[in-house]
C-alpha positions as CSV (number, residue, x, y, z in Angstrom):
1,X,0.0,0.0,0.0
2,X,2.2,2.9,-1.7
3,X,2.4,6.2,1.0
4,X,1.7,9.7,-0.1
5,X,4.4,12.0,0.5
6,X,2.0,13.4,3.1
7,X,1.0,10.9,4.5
8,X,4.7,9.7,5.6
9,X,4.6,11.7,8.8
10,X,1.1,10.5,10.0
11,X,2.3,7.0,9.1
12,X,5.1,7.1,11.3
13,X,2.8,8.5,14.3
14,X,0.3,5.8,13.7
15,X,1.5,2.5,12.3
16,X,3.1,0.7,15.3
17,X,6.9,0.2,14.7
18,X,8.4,-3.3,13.4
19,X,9.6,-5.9,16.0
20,X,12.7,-8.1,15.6
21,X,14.7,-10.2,17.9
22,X,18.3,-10.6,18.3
23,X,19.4,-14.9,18.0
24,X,19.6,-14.7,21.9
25,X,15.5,-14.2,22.0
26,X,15.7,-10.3,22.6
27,X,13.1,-8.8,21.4
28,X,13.0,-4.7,20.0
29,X,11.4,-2.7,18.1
30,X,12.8,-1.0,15.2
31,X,13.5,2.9,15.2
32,X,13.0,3.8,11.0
33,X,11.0,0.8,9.7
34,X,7.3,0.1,10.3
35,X,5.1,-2.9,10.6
36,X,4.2,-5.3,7.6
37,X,0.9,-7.4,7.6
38,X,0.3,-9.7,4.5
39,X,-3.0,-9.9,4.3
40,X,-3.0,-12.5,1.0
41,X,-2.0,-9.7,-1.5
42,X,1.3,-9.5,-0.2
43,X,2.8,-7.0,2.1
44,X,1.6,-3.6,3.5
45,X,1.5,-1.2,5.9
46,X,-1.9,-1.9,8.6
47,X,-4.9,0.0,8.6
48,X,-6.4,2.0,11.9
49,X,-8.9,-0.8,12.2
50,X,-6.7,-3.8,11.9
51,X,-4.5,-3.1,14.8
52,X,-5.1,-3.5,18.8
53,X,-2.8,-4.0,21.7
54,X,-1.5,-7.3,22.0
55,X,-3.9,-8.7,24.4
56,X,-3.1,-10.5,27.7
57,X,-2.6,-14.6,27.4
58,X,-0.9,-13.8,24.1
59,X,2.4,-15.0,23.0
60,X,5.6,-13.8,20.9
61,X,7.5,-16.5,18.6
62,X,10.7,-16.0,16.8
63,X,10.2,-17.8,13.7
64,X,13.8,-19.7,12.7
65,X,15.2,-19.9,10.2
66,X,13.7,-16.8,8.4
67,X,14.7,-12.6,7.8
68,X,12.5,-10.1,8.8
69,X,11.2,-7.7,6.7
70,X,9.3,-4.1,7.0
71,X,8.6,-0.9,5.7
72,X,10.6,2.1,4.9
73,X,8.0,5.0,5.4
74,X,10.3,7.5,3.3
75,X,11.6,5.0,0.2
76,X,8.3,3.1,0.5
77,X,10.2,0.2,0.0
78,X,10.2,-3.3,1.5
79,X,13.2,-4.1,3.9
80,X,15.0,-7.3,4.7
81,X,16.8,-7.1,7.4
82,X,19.5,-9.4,8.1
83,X,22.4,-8.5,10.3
84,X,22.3,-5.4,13.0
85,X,25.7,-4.2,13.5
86,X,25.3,-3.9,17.5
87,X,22.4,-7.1,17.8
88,X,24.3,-9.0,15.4
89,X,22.0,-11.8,13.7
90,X,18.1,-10.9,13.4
91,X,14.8,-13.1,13.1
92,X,11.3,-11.9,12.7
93,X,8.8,-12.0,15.6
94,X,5.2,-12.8,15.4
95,X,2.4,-13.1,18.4
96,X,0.0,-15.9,18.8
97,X,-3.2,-14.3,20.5
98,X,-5.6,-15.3,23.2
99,X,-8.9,-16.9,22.4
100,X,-11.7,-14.8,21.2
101,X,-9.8,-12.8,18.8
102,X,-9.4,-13.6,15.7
103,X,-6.2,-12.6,13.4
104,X,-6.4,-10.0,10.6
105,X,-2.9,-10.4,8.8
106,X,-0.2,-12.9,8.5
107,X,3.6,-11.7,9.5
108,X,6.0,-10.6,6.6
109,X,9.3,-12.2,6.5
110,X,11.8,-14.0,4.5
111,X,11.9,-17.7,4.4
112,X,15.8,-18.7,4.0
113,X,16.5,-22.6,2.4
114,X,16.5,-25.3,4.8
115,X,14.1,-23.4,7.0
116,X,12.3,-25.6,9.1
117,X,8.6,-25.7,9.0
118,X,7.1,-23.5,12.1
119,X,5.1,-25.4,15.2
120,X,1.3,-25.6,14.9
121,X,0.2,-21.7,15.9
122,X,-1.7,-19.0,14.3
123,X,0.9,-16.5,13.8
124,X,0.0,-13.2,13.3
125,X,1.6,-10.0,12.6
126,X,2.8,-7.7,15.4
127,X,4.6,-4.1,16.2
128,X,5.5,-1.7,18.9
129,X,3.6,1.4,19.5
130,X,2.8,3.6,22.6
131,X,4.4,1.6,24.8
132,X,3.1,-1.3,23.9
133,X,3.0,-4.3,21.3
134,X,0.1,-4.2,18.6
135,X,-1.1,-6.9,16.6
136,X,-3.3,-7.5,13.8
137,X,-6.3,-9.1,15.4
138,X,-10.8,-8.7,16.4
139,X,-12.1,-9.1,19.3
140,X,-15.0,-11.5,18.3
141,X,-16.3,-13.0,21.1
142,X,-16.7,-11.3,24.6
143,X,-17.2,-14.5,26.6
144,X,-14.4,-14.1,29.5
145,X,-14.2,-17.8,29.5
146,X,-10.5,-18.5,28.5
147,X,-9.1,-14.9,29.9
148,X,-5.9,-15.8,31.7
149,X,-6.5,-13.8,34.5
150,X,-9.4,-16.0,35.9
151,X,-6.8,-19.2,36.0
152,X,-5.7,-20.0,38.9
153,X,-3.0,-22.9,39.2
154,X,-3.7,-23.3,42.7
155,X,-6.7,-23.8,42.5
156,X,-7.1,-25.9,39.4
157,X,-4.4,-28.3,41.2
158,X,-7.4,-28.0,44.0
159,X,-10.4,-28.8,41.5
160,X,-8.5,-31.8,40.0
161,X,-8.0,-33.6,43.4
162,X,-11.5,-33.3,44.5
163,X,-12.8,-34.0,40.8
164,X,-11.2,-37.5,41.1
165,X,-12.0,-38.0,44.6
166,X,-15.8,-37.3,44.1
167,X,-15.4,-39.4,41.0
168,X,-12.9,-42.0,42.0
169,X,-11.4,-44.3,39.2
170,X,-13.5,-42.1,36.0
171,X,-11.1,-43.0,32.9
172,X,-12.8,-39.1,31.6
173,X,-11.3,-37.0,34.6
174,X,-7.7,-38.7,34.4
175,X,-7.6,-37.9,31.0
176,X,-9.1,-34.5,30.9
177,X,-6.7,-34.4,34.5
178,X,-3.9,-34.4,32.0
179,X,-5.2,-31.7,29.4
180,X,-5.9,-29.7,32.7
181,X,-2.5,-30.0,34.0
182,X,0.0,-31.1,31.2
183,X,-1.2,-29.7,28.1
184,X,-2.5,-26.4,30.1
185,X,-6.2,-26.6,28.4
186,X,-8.4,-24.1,29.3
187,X,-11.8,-26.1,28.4
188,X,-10.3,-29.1,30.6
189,X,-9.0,-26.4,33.5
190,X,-12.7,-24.8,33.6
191,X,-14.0,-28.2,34.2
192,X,-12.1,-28.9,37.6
193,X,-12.9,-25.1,38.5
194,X,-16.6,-25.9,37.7
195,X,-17.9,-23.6,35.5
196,X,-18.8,-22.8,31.6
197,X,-17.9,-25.6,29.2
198,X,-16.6,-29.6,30.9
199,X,-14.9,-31.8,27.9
200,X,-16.0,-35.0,26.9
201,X,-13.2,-36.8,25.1
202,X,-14.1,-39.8,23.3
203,X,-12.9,-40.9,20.3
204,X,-8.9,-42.2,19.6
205,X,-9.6,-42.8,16.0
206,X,-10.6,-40.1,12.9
207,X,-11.6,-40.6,9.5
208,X,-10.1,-37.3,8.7
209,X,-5.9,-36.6,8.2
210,X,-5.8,-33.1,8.2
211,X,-3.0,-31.6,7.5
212,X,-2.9,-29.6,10.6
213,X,-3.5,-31.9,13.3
214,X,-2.7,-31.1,16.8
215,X,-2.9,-34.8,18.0
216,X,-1.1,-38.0,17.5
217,X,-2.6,-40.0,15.1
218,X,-4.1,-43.9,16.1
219,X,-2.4,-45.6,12.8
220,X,1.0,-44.2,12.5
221,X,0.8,-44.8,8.7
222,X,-1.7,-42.0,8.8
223,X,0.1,-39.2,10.4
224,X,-1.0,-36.0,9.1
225,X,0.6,-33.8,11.2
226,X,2.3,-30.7,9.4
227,X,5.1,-30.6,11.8
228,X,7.6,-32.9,13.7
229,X,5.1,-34.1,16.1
230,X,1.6,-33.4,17.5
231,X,1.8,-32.3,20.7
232,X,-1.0,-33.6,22.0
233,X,-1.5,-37.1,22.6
234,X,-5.4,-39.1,22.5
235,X,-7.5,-40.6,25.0
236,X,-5.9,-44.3,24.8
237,X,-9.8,-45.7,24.2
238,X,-13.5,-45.2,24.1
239,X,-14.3,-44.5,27.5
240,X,-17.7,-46.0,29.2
241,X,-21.1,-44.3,28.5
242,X,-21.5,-44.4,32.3
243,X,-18.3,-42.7,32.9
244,X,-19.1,-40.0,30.5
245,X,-22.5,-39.2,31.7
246,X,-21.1,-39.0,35.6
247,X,-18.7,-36.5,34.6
248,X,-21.5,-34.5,32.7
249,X,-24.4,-34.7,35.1
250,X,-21.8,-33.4,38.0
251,X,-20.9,-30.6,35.6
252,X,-24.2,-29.7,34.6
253,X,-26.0,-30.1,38.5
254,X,-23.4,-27.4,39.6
255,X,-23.0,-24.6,36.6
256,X,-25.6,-22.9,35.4
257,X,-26.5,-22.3,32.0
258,X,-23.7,-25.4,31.5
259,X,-22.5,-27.1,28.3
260,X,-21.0,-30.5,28.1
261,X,-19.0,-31.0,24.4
262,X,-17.7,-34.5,22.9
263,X,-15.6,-33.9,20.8
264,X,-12.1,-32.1,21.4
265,X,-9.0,-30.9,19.8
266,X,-6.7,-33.5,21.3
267,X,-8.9,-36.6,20.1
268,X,-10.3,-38.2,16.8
269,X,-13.7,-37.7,15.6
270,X,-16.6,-38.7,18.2
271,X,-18.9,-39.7,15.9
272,X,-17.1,-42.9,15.0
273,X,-18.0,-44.0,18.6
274,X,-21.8,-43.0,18.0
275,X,-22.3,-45.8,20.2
276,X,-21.1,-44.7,23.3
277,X,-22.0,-41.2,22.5
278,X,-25.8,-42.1,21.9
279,X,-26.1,-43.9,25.1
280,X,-24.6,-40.9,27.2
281,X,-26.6,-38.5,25.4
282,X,-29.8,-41.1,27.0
283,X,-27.9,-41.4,30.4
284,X,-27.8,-37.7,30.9
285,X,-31.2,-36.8,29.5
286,X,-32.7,-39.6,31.8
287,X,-31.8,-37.8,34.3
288,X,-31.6,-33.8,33.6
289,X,-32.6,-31.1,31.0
290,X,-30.3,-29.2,32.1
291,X,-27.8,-27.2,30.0
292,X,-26.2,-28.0,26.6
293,X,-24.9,-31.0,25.3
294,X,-22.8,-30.2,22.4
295,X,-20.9,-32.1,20.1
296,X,-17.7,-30.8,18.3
297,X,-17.2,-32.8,15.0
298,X,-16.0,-32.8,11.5
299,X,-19.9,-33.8,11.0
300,X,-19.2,-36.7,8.7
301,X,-21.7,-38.9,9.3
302,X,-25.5,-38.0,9.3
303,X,-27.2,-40.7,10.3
304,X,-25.1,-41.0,13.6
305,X,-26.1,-36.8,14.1
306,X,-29.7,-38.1,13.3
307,X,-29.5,-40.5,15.8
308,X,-28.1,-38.8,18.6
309,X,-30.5,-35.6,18.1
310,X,-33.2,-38.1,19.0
311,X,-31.1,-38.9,21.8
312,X,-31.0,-35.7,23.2
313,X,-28.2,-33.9,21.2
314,X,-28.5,-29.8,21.5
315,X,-26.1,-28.9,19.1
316,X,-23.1,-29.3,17.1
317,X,-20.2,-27.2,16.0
318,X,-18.6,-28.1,12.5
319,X,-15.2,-27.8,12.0
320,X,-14.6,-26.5,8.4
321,X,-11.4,-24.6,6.8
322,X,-13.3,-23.8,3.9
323,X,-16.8,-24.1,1.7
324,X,-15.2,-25.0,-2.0
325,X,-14.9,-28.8,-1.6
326,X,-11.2,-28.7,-3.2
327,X,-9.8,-26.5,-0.7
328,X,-11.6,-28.6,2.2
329,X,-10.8,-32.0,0.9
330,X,-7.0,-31.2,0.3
331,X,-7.0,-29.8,4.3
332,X,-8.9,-32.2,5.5
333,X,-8.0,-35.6,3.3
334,X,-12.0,-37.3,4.7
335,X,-11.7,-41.0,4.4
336,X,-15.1,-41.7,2.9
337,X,-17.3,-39.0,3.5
338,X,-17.9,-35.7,1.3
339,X,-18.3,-32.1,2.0
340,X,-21.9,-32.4,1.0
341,X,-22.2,-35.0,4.0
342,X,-20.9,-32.3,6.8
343,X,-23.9,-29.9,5.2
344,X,-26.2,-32.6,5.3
345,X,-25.4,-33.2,8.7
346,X,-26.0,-30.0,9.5
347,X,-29.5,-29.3,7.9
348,X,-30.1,-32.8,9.6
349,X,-30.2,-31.0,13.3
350,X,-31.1,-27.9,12.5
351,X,-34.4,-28.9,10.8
352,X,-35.0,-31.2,14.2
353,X,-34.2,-27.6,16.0
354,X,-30.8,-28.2,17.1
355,X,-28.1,-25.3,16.9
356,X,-25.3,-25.6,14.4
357,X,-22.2,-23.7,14.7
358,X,-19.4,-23.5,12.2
359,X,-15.4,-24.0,13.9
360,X,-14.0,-22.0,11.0
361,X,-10.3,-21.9,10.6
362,X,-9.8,-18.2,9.1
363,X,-6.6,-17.9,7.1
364,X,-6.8,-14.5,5.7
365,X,-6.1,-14.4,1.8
366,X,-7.7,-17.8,1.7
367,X,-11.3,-17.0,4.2
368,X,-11.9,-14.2,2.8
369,X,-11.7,-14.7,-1.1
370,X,-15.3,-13.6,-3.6
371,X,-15.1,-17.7,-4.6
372,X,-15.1,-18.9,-1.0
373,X,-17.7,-16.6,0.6
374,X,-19.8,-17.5,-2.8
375,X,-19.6,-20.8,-1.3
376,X,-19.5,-20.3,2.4
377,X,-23.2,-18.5,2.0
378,X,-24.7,-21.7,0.3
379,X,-23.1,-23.9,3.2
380,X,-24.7,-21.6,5.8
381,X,-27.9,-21.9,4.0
382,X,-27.7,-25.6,3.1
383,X,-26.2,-26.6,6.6
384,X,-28.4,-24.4,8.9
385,X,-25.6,-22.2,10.5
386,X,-26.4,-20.3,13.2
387,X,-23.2,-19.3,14.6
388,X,-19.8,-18.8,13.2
389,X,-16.8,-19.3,15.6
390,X,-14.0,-17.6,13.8
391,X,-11.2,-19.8,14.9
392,X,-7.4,-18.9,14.0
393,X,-5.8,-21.9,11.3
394,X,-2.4,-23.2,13.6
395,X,-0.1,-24.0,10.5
396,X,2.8,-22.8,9.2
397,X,1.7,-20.0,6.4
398,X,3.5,-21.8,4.0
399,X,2.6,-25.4,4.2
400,X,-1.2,-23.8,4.1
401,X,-0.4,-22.4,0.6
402,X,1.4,-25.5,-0.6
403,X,-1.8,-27.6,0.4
404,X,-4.6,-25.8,-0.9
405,X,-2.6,-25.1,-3.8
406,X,-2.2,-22.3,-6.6
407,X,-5.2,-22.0,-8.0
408,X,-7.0,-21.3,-4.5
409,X,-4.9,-18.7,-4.1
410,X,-5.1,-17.4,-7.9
411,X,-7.0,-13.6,-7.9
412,X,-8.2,-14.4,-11.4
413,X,-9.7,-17.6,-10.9
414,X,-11.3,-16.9,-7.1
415,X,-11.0,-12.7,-6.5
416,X,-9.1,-10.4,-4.6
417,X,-9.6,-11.2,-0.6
418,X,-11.4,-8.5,0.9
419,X,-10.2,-8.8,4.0
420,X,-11.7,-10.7,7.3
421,X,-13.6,-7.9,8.8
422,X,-15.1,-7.5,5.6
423,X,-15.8,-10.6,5.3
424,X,-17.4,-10.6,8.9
425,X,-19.6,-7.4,7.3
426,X,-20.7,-9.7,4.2
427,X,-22.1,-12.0,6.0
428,X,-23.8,-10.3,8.3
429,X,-25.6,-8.5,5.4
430,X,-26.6,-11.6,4.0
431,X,-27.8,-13.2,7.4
432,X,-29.2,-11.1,9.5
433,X,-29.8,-13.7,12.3
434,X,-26.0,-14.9,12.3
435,X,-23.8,-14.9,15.2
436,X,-20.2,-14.9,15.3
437,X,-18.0,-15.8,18.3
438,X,-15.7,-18.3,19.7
439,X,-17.2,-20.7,22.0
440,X,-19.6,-22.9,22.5
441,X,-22.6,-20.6,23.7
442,X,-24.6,-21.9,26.5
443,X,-28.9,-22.2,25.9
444,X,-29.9,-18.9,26.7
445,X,-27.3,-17.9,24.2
446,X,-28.6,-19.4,21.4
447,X,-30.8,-16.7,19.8
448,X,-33.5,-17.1,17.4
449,X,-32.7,-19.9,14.7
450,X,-32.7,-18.9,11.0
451,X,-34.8,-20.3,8.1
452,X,-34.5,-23.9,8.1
453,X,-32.2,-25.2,5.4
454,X,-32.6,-26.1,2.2
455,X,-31.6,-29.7,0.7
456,X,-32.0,-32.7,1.6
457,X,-33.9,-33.6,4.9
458,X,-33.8,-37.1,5.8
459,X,-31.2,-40.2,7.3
């Protein structure tokens, strides 16, 4: 985005300053260049709108192996920065933020050869103003659920030893024990604090390889992982339907408005154990109405989200990375299922008057192309979205490019992205009744459903 001479001194008083670190981890802000954000059309400066301060429960990375670059306010040039005659050797920094915001712009850097391939985060671009880092990011959702100031390790370490003393020998709380604890989880850490959202893990096994997997894979053959290793590991086997239910009924019987989800990121797809999942559903419902049970899938399989609706399912979240089946099928890889069975599942519930919720990885340049909101709007419609959770896509930038592949990226063939908060403003334009947000919203949250999707309606 070329500056007007003009303009040159407001840009240097409002776009935050770029951010590099020395090769001891030192991280400092530049005093001449500015922040780059790439926002799929290659680098520029970031717009008013597209910046806030780096919220709390953020992180900084240094990515390795790769040259910053920025911009020079007065050339209007691109800079790569490699050596700093008093910091010596330099690497580009970007910030993973908290949940409930989403991320605007990618980081702008150099990738050297032999780079290797960066850890499974959402990285994002970030500067220095004021006093403080800035980062491209939205506020979408303003649950305080995961804030890091409510978490306290004290009394987590509390929560989990009466958890498993109220319910001695549950195989669910000394797995979820271990997301609390190990894996610092903050679904499985509200759990033993007793409040908001209690996992359900279920499932070791997915008919899915996405690329981007964060958990270790049943059948080593299958690994799908785009980095060294996953770094989460998968409840060992189906746990009992009576186990299950005990650890939802206590959640539900002592948080209001409460939500119970199968279904999480450190597992394999839930619906593959329909089984046990339709018998907890009964379990619970036999004895409470209480709160929300949810399920968190890649929504593969109608009939088993037609059967477990009857059960007593409330909802269901969809995990998509995009609407145009060859962008979704070379993320995802499904093992016999088709995109038009995750809609299907969707319209299944919603017409029975269940809530359906998208889990959509936003990568911008690839979200927020004309081709793929032409297609995300018939998927809403179709599917019987409700809600859209706009989730952050953990990959490295680069293997996300290679995988969907050129022609998903092409402006000619899919349009020039518009940008995620304009995206965000399409949408709402077209649906009226749409939500967008990043968790699992309890009953009373729900809001009134939309026109019952269209397709086909029966299992």
């Amino acid at each position: 985005m070329p500056l007007r001479v003009g303009a040159i001194a407001m840009a240097k008083e409002n776009t935050p300053r770029a951010v590099v670190a020395d090769a001891d981890g030192r991280i400092f802000d530049h005093s001449d260049l500015l922040m780059c954000v790439d926002d799929g059309l290659g680098p520029r400066l970031p717009r008013p709108e597209e910046i806030l301060a780096l919220p709390k429960g953020s992180d900084l990375f240094l990515l390795p192996g790769r040259l910053p670059q920025a911009m020079d306010p007065v050339s209007e040039a691109l800079i790569t920065l490699d050596e700093d005659p008093d910091f010596g050797p330099l690497r580009p920094v970007a910030a993973f933020v908290a949940p409930a915001y989403t991320r605007l712009a990618l980081p702008v850097y150099e990738t050297l050869r032999n780079a290797p391939t960066l850890s499974l985060f959402a990285y994002s671009a970030v500067g220095w103003m004021h006093g403080r880092f800035y980062v491209a990011a939205v506020r979408v959702d303003e649950d305080v659920r995961q804030d890091p100031y409510r978490f306290d390790s004290r009394a987590i370490s509390r929560g989990v030893k009466a958890m498993k003393q109220a319910l001695l020998g549950n195989a669910v709380v000394a797995h979820v024990e271990h997301c609390a604890l190990v894996y610092g989880c903050r679904a499985a850490q509200n759990f033993f604090l007793g409040r908001h959202e209690a996992p359900l893990p279920v499932s070791p096994s997915c008919n899915s390889a996405c690329v981007g997997c964060i958990s270790d894979q049943a059948d080593p053959s299958q690994d799908s992982t785009a980095c060294d290793a996953a770094p989460h590991e998968r409840i060992a086997k189906p746990p009992l339907a009576r186990d299950l239910a005990e650890v939802a009924l206590r959640h539900l019987a002592a948080v209001p408005n409460g939500v119970v989800s199968f279904g999480q990121g450190c597992e394999g797809e839930p619906l593959l154990q329909v089984d046990v999942l339709e018998e907890t559903t009964r379990l619970i419902r036999a004895k409470t109405q209480r709160g929300v049970i949810n399920l968190n899938s890649n929504a593969s399989l109608p009939r088993a989200v037609a059967r477990l609706r009857r059960a007593g399912l409330d909802s269901m979240r969809i995990s998509l990375n995009s609407a145009r089946v060859s962008v979704y099928e070379a993320y995802y890889r499904p093992r016999r299922y088709s995109l038009d069975d995750v809609a299907h599942s969707g319209h299944l519930l919603a017409e029975q008057g269940g809530y359906v919720s998208l889990n959509l990885f936003i990568f911008p340049g690839v979200s927020d192309v004309p081709a793929e909101l032409d297609a995300l709007e018939s998927f809403i419609e179709r599917a019987g979205v409700q809600q859209i959770q706009m989730r952050n896509l953990n990959i490295d930038p680069e293997i996300y490019r290679s995988v969907v592949g050129p022609e998903a990226l092409d402006c000619e063939r899919v349009g020039r992205p518009v940008g995620v908060l304009a995206m965000m403003e399409r949408l709402r334009g077209r649906f009226p009744f749409l939500r967008f947000g990043y968790f699992n919203p309890p009953r009373t949250k729900f809001g009134r459903p939309g026109p019952l999707p269209r397709g086909r309606a029966t299992a």
